[in-house]
FIKETOR-110904 format. One record per residue: residue number from 1; x, y, z of N, C-alpha, C in turn. Coordinates in Angstrom, 3 decimals. Layout:
<selo nr="NUM" n_east="X" n_north="Y" n_up="Z" ca_east="X" ca_north="Y" ca_up="Z" c_east="X" c_north="Y" c_up="Z"/>
...
This chain:
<selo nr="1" n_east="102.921" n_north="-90.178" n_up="70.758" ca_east="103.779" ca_north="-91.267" ca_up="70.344" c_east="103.560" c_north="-92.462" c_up="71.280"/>
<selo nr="2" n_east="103.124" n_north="-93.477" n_up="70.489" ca_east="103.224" ca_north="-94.413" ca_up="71.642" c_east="104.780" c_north="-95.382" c_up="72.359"/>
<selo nr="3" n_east="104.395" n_north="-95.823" n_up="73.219" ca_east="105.391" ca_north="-96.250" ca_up="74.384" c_east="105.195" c_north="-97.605" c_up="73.921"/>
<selo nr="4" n_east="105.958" n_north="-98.403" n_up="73.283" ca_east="106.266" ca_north="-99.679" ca_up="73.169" c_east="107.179" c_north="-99.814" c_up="73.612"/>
<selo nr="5" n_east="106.798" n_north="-100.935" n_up="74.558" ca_east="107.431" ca_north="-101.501" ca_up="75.932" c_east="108.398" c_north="-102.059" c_up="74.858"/>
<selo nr="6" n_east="108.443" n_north="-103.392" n_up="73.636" ca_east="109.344" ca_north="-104.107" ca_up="73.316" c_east="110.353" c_north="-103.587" c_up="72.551"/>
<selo nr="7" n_east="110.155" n_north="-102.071" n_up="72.962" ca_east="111.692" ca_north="-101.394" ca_up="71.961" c_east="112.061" c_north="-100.426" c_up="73.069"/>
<selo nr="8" n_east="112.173" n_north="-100.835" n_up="74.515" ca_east="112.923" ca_north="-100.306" ca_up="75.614" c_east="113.769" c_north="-101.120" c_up="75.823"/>
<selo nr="9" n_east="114.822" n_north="-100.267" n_up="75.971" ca_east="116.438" ca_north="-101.061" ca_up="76.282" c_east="116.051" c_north="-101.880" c_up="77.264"/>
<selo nr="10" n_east="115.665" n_north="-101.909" n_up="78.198" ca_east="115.810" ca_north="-102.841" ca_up="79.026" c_east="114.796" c_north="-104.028" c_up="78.884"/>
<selo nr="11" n_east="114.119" n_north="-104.169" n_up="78.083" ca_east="113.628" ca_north="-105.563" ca_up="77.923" c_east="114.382" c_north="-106.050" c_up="76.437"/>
<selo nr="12" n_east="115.029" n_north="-105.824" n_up="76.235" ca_east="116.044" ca_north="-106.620" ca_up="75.031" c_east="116.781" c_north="-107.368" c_up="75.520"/>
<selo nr="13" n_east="116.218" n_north="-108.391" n_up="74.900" ca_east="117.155" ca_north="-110.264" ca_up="75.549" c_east="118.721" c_north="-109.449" c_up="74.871"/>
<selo nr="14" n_east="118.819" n_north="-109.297" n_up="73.565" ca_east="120.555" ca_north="-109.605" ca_up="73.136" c_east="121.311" c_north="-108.054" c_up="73.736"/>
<selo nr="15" n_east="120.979" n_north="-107.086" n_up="74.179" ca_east="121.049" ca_north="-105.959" ca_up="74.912" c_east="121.976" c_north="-106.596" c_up="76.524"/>
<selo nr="16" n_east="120.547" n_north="-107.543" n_up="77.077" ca_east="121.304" ca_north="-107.713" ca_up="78.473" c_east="122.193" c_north="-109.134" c_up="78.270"/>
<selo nr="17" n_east="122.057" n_north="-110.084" n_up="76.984" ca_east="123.437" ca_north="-110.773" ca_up="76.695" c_east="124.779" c_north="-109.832" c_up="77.095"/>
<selo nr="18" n_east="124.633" n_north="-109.255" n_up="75.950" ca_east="125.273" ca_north="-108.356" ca_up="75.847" c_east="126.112" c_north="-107.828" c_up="76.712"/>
<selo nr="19" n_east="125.735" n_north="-106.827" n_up="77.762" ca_east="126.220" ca_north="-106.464" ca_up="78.369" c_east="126.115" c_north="-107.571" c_up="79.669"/>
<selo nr="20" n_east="125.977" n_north="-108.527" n_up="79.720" ca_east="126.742" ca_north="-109.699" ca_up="80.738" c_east="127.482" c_north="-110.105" c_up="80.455"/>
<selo nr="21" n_east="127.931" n_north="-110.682" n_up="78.783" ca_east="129.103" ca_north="-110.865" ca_up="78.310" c_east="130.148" c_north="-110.295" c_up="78.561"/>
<selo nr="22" n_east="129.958" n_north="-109.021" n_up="78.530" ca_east="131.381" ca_north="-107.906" ca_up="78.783" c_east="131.737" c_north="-107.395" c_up="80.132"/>
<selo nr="23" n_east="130.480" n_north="-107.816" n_up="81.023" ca_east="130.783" ca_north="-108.215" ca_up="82.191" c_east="131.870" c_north="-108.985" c_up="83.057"/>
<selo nr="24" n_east="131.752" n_north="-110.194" n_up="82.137" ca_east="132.203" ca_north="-111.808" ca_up="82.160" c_east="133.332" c_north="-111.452" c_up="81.948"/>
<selo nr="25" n_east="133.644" n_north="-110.861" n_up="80.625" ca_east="134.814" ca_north="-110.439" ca_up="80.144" c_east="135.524" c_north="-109.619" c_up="81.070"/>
<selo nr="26" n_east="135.133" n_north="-108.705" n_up="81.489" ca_east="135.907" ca_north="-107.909" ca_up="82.323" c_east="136.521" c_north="-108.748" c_up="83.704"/>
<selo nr="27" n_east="135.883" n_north="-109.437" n_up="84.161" ca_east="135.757" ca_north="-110.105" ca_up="85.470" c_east="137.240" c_north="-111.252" c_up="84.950"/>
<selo nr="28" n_east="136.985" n_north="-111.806" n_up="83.983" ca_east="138.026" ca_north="-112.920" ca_up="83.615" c_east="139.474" c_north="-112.174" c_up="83.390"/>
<selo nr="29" n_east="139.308" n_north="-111.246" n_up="82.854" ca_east="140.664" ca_north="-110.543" ca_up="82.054" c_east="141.584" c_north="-110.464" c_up="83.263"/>
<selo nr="30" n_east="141.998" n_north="-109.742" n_up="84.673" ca_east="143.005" ca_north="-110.152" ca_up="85.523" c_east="143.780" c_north="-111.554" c_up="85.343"/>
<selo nr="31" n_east="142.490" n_north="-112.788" n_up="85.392" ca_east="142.804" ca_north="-113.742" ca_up="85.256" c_east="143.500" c_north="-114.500" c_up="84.315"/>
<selo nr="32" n_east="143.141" n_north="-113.659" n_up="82.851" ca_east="143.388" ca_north="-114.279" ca_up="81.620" c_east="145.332" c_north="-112.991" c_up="81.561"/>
<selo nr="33" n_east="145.111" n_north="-112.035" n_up="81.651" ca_east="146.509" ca_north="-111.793" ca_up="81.830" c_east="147.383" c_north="-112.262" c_up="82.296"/>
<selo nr="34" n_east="147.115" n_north="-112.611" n_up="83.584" ca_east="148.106" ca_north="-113.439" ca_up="84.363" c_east="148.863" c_north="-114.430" c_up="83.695"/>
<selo nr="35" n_east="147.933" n_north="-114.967" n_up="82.677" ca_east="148.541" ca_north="-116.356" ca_up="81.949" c_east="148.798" c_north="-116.025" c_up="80.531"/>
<selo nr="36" n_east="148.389" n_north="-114.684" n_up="80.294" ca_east="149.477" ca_north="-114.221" ca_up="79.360" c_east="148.227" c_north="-114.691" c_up="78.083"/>
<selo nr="37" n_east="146.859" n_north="-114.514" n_up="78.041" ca_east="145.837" ca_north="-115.148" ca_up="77.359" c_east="145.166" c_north="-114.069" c_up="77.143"/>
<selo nr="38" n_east="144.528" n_north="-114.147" n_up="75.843" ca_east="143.328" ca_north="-113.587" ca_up="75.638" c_east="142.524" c_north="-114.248" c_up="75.438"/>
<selo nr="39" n_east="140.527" n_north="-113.526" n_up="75.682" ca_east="139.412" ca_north="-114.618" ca_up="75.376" c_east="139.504" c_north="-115.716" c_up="74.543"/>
<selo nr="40" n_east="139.861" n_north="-115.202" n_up="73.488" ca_east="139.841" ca_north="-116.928" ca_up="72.268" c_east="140.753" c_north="-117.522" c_up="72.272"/>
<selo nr="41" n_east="141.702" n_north="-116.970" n_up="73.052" ca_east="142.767" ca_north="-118.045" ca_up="73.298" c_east="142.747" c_north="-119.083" c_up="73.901"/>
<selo nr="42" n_east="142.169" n_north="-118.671" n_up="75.235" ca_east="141.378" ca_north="-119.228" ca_up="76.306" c_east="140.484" c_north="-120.814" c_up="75.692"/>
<selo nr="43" n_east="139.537" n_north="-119.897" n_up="74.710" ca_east="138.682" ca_north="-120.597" ca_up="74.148" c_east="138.995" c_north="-121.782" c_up="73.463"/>
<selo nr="44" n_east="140.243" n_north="-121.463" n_up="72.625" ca_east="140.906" ca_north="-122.620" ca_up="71.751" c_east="141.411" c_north="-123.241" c_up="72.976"/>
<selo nr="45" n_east="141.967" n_north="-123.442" n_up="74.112" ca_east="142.423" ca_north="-124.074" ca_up="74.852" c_east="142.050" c_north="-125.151" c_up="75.479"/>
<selo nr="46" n_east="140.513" n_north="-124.090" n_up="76.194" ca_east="139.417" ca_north="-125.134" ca_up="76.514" c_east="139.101" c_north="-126.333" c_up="75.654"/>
<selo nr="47" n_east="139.233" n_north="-125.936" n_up="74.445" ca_east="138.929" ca_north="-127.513" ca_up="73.223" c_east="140.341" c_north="-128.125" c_up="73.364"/>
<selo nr="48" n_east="141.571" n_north="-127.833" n_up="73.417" ca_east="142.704" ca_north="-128.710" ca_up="73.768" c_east="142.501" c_north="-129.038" c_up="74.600"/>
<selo nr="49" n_east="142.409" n_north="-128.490" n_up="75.762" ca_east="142.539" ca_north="-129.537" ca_up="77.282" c_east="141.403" c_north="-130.539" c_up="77.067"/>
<selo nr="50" n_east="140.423" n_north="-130.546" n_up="76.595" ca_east="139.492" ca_north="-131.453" ca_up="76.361" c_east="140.015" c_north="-132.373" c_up="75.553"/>
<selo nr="51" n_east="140.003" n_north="-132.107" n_up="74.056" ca_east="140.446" ca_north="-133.375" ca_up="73.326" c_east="142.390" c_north="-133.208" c_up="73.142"/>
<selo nr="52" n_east="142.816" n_north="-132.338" n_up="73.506" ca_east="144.281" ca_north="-132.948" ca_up="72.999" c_east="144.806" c_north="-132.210" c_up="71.414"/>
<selo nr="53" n_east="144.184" n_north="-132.899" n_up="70.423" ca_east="144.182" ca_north="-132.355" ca_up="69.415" c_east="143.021" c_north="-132.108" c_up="68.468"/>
<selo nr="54" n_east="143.284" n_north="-131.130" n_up="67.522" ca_east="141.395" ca_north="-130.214" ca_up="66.857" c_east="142.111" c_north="-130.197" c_up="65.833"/>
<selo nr="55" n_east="141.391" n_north="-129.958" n_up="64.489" ca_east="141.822" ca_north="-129.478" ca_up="63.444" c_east="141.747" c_north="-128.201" c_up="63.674"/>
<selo nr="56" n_east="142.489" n_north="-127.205" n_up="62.455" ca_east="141.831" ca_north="-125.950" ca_up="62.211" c_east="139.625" c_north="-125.556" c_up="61.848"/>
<selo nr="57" n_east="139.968" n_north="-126.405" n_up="61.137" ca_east="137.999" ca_north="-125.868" ca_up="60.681" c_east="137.794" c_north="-126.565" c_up="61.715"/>
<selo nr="58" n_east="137.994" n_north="-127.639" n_up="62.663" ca_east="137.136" ca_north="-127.956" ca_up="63.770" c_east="137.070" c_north="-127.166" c_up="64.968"/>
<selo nr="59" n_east="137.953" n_north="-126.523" n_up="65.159" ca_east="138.335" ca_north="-125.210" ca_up="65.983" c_east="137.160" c_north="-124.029" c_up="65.362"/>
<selo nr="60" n_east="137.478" n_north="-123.824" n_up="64.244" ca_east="136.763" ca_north="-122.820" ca_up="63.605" c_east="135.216" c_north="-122.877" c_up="63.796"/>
<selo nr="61" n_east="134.552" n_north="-123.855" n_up="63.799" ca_east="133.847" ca_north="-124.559" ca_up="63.871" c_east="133.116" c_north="-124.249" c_up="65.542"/>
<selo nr="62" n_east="133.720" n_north="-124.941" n_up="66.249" ca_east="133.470" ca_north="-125.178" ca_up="67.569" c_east="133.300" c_north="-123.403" c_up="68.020"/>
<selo nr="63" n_east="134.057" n_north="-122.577" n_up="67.682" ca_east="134.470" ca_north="-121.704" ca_up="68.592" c_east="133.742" c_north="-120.328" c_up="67.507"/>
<selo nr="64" n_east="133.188" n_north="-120.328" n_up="66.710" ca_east="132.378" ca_north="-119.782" ca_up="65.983" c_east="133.033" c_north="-118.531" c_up="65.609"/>
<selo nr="65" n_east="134.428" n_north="-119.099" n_up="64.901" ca_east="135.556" ca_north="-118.052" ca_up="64.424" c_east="136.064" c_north="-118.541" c_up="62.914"/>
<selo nr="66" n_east="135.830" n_north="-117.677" n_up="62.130" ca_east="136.558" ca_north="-117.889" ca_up="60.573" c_east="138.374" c_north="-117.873" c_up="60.619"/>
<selo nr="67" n_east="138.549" n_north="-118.412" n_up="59.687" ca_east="139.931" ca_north="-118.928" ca_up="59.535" c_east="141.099" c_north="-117.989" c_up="59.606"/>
<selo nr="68" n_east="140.279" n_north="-116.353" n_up="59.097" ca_east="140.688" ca_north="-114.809" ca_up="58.474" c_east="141.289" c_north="-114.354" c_up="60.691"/>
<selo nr="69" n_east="140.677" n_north="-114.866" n_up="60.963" ca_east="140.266" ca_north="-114.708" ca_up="63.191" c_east="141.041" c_north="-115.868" c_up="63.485"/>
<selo nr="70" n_east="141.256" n_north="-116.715" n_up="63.361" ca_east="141.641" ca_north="-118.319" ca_up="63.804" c_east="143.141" c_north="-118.291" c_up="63.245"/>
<selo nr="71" n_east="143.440" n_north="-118.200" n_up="62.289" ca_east="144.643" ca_north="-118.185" ca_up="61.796" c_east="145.814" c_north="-117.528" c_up="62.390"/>
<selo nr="72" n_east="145.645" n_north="-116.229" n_up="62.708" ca_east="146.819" ca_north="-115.353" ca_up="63.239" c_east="146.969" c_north="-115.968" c_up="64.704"/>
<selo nr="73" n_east="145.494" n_north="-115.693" n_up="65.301" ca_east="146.083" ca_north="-116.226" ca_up="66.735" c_east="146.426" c_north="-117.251" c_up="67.349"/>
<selo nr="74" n_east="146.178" n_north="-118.397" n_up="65.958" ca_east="146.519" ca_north="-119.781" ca_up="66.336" c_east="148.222" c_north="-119.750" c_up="66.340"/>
<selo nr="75" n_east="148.954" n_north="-118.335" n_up="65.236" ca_east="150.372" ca_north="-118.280" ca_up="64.738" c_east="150.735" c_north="-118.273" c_up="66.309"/>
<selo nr="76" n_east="150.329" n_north="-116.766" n_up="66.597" ca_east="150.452" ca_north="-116.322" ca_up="68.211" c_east="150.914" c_north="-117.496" c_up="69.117"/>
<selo nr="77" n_east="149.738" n_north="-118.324" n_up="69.552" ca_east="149.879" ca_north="-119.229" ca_up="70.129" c_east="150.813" c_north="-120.111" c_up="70.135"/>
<selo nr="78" n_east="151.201" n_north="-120.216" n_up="68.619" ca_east="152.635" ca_north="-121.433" ca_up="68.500" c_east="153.529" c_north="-120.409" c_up="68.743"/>
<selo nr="79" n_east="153.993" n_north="-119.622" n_up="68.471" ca_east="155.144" ca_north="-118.613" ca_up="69.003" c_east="155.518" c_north="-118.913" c_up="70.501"/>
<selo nr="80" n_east="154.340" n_north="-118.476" n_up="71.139" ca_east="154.317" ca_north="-118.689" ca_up="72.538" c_east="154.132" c_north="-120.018" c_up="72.955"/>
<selo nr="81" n_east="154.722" n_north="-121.185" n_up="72.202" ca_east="154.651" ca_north="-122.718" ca_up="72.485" c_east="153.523" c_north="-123.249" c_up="73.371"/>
<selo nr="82" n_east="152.226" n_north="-122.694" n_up="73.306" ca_east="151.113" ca_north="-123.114" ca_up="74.094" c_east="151.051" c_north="-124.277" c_up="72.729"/>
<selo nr="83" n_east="150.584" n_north="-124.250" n_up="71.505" ca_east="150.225" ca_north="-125.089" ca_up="71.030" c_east="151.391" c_north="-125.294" c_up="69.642"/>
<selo nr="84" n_east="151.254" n_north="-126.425" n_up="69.115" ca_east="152.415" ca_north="-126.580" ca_up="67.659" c_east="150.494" c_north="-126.957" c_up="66.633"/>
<selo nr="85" n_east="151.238" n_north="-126.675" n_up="65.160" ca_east="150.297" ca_north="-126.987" ca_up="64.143" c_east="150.826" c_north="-127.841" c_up="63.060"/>
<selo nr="86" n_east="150.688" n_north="-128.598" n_up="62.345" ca_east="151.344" ca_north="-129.146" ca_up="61.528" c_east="150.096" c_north="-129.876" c_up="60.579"/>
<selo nr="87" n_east="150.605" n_north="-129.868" n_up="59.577" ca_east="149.722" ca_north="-130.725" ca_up="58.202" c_east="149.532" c_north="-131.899" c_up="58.730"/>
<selo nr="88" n_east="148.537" n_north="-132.680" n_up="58.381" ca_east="148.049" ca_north="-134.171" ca_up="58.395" c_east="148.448" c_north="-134.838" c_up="57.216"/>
<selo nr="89" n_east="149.176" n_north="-136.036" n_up="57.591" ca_east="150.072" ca_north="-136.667" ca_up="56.829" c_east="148.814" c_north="-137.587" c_up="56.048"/>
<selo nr="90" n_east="147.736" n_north="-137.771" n_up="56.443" ca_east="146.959" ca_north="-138.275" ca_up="55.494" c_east="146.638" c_north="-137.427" c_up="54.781"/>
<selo nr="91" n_east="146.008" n_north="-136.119" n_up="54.947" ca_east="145.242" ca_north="-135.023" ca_up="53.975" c_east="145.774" c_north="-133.838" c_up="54.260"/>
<selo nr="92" n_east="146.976" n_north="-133.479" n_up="53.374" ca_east="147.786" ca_north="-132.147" ca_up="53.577" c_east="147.003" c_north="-130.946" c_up="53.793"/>
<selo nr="93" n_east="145.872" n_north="-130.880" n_up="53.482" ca_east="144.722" ca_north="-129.905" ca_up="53.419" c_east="144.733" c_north="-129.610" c_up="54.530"/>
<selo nr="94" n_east="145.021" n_north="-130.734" n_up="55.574" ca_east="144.107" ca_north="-130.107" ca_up="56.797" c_east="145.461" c_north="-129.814" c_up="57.880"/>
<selo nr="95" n_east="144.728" n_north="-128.715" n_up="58.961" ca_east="145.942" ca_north="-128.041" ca_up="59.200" c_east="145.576" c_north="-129.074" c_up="61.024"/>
<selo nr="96" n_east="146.441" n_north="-129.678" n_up="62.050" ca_east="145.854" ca_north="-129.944" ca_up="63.188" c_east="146.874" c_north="-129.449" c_up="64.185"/>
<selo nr="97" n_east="145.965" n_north="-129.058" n_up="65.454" ca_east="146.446" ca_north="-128.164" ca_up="66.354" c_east="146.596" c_north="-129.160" c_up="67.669"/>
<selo nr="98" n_east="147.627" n_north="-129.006" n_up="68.134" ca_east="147.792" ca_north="-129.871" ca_up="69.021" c_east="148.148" c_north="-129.094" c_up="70.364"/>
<selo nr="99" n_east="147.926" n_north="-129.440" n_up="71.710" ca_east="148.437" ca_north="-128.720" ca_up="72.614" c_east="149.617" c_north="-129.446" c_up="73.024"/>
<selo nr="100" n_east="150.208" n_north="-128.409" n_up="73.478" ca_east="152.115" ca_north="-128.744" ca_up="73.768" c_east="151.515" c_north="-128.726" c_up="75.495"/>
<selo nr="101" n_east="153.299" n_north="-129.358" n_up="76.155" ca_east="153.086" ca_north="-129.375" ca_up="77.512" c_east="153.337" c_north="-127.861" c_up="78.109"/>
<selo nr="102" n_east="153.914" n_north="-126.516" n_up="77.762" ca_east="153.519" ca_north="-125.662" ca_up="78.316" c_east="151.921" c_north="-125.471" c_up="78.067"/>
<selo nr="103" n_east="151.171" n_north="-125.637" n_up="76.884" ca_east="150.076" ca_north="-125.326" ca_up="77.028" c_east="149.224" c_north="-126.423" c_up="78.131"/>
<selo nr="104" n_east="149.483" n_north="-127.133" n_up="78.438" ca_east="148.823" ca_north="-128.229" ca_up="79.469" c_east="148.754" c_north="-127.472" c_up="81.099"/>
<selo nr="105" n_east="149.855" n_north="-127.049" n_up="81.111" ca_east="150.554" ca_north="-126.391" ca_up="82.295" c_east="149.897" c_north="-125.421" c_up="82.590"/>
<selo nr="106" n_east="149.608" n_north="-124.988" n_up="82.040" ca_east="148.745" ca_north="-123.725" ca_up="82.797" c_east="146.640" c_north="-124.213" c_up="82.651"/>
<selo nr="107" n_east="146.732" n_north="-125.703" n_up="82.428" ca_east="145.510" ca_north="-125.437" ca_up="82.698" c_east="144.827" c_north="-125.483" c_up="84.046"/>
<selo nr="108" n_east="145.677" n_north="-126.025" n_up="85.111" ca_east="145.577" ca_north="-125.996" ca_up="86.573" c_east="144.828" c_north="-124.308" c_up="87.356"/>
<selo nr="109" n_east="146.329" n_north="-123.366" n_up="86.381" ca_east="145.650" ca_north="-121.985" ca_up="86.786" c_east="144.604" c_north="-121.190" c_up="86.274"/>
<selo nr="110" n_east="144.050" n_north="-121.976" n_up="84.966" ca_east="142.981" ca_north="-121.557" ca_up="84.048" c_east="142.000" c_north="-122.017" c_up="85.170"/>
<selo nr="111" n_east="141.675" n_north="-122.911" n_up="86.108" ca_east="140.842" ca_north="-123.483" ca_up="86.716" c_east="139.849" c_north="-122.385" c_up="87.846"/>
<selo nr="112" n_east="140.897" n_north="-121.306" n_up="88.066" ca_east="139.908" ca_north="-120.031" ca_up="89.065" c_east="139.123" c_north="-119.188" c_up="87.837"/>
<selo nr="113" n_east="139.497" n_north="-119.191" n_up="86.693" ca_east="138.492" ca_north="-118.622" ca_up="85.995" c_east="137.249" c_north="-118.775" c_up="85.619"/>
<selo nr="114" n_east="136.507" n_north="-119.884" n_up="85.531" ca_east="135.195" ca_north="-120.040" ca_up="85.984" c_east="134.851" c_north="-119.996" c_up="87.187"/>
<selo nr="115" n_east="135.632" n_north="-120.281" n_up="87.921" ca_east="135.511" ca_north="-120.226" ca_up="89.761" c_east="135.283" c_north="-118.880" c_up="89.675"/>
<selo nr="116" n_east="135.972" n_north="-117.750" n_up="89.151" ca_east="135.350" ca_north="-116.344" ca_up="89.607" c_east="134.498" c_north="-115.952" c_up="89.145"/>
<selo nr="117" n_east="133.541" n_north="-116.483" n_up="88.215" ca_east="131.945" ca_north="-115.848" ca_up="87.772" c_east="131.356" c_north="-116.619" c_up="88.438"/>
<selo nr="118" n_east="131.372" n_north="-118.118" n_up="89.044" ca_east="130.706" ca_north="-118.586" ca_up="90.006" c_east="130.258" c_north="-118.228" c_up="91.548"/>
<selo nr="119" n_east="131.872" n_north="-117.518" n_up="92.299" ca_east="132.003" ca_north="-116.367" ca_up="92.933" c_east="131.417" c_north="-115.213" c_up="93.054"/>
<selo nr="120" n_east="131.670" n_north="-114.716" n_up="92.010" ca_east="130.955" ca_north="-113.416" ca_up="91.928" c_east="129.667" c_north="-112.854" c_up="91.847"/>
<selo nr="121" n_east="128.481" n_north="-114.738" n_up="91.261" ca_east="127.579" ca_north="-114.543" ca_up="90.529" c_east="126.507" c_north="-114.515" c_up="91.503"/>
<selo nr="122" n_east="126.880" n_north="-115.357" n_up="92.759" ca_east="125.718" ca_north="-115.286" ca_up="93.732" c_east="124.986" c_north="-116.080" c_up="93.363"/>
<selo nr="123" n_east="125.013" n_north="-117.298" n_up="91.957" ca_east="124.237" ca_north="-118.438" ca_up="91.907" c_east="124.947" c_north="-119.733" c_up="92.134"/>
<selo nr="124" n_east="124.098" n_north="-120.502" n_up="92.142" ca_east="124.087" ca_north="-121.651" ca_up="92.585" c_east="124.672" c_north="-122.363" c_up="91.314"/>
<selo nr="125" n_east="125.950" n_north="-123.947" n_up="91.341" ca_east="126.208" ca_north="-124.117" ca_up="90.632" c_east="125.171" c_north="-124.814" c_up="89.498"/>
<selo nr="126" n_east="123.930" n_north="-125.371" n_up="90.065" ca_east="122.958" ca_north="-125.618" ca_up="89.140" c_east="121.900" c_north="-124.346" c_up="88.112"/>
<selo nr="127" n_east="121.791" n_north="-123.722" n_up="89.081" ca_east="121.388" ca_north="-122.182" ca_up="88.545" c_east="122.054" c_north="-121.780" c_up="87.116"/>
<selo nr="128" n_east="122.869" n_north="-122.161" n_up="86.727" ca_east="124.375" ca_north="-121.190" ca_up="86.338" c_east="124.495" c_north="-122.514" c_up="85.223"/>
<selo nr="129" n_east="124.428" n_north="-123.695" n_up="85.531" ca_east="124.322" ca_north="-124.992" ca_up="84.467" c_east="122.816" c_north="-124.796" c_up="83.585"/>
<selo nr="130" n_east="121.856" n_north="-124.040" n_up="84.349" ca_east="120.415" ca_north="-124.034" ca_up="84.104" c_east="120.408" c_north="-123.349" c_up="82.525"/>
<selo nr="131" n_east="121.027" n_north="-122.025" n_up="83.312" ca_east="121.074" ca_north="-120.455" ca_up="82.397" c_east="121.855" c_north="-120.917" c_up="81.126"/>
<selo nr="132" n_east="123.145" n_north="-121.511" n_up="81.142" ca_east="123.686" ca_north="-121.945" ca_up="80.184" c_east="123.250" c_north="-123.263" c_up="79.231"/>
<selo nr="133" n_east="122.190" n_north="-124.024" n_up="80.035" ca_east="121.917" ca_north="-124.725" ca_up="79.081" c_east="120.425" c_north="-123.806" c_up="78.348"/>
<selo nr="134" n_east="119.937" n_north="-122.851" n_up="79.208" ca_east="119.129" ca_north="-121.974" ca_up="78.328" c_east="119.379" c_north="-121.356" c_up="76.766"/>
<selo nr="135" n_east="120.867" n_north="-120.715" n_up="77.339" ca_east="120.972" ca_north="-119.878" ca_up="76.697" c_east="121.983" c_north="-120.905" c_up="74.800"/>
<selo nr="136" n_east="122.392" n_north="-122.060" n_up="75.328" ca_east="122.548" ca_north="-122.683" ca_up="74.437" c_east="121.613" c_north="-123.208" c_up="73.438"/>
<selo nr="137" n_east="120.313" n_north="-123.165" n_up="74.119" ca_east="119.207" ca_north="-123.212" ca_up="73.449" c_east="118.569" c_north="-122.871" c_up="72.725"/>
<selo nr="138" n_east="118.489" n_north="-121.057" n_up="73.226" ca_east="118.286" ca_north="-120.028" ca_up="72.336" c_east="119.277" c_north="-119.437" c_up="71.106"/>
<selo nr="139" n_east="120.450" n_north="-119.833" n_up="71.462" ca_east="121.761" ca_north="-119.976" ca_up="70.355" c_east="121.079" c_north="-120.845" c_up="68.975"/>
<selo nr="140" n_east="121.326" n_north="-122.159" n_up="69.615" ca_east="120.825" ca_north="-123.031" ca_up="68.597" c_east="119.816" c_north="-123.024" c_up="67.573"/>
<selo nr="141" n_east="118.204" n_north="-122.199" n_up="68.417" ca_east="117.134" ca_north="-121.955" ca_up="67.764" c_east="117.122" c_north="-120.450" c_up="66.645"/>
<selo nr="142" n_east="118.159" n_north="-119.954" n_up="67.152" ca_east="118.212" ca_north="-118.547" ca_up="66.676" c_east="119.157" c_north="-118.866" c_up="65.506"/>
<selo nr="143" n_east="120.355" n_north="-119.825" n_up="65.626" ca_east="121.151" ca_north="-120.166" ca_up="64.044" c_east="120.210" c_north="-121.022" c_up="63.378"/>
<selo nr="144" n_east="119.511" n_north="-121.981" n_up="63.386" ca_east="118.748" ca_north="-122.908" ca_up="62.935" c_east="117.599" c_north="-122.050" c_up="62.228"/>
<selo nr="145" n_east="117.110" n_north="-120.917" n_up="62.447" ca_east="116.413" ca_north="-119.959" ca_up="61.877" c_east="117.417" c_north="-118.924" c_up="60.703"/>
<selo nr="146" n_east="118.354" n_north="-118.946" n_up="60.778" ca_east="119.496" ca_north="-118.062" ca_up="59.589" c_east="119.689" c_north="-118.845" c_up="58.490"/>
């Protein structure tokens, strides 16, 4: 039988994604409890603290989550007054998500959570800007091919 090297676990690019992702994940989660967050919560946040307010499909969109994923935990979120949602008075269609001032408030302590994969990672903050603009790369080329 032959030994092909390119179907050994360990040279599979989405294999060692993979399991760095859940790495990442693991490493953040103390952090993301603390504030009472999960990953995509997180995620939708990061696009509030940035712009303020997103639509729903622009959320959906950005964060590469269907509406069936986006919907409940966006409910979640308004429960827990991180964010309010309300119709657009120009186009009832569209649903927009706004961040509230508890959700603002905790973005100070959201701030050690990239600090601890930077920490932990033993690279350099350009290193780490490098990899991610790599790997955004290979994202891009790999949907642009589907």
């Amino acid at each position: 039988m032959e030994n092909n090297e390119e179907l050994k676990l360990e040279n599979q690019l989405c294999f060692s994604l993979y399991a760095c992702s859940r790495a990442i994940l693991r490493l953040y989660r103390p952090f993301l409890d603390e504030m009472n967050l999960t990953y995509p919560q997180y995620l939708v946040l990061l696009v509030l603290w940035e712009k303020q307010q997103s639509s729903v499909k622009e959320l959906g969109e950005l964060l590469e989550l269907d509406s069936g994923t986006l919907t409940p935990m966006l409910k979640r979120m308004e429960t827990a007054e991180l964010i309010e949602r309300k119709r657009d008075k120009a186009d009832e269609r569209v649903v927009l998500v706004t961040i509230t001032e508890k959700g603002t408030s905790i973005k100070e302590k959201a701030a050690c959570v990239p600090q601890s994969l930077l920490n932990t990672s033993g690279m350099s903050v350009e290193e780490i800007l490098a990899l991610n603009k790599a790997i955004k790369h290979l994202s891009h080329q790999v949907h642009s091919a589907l």
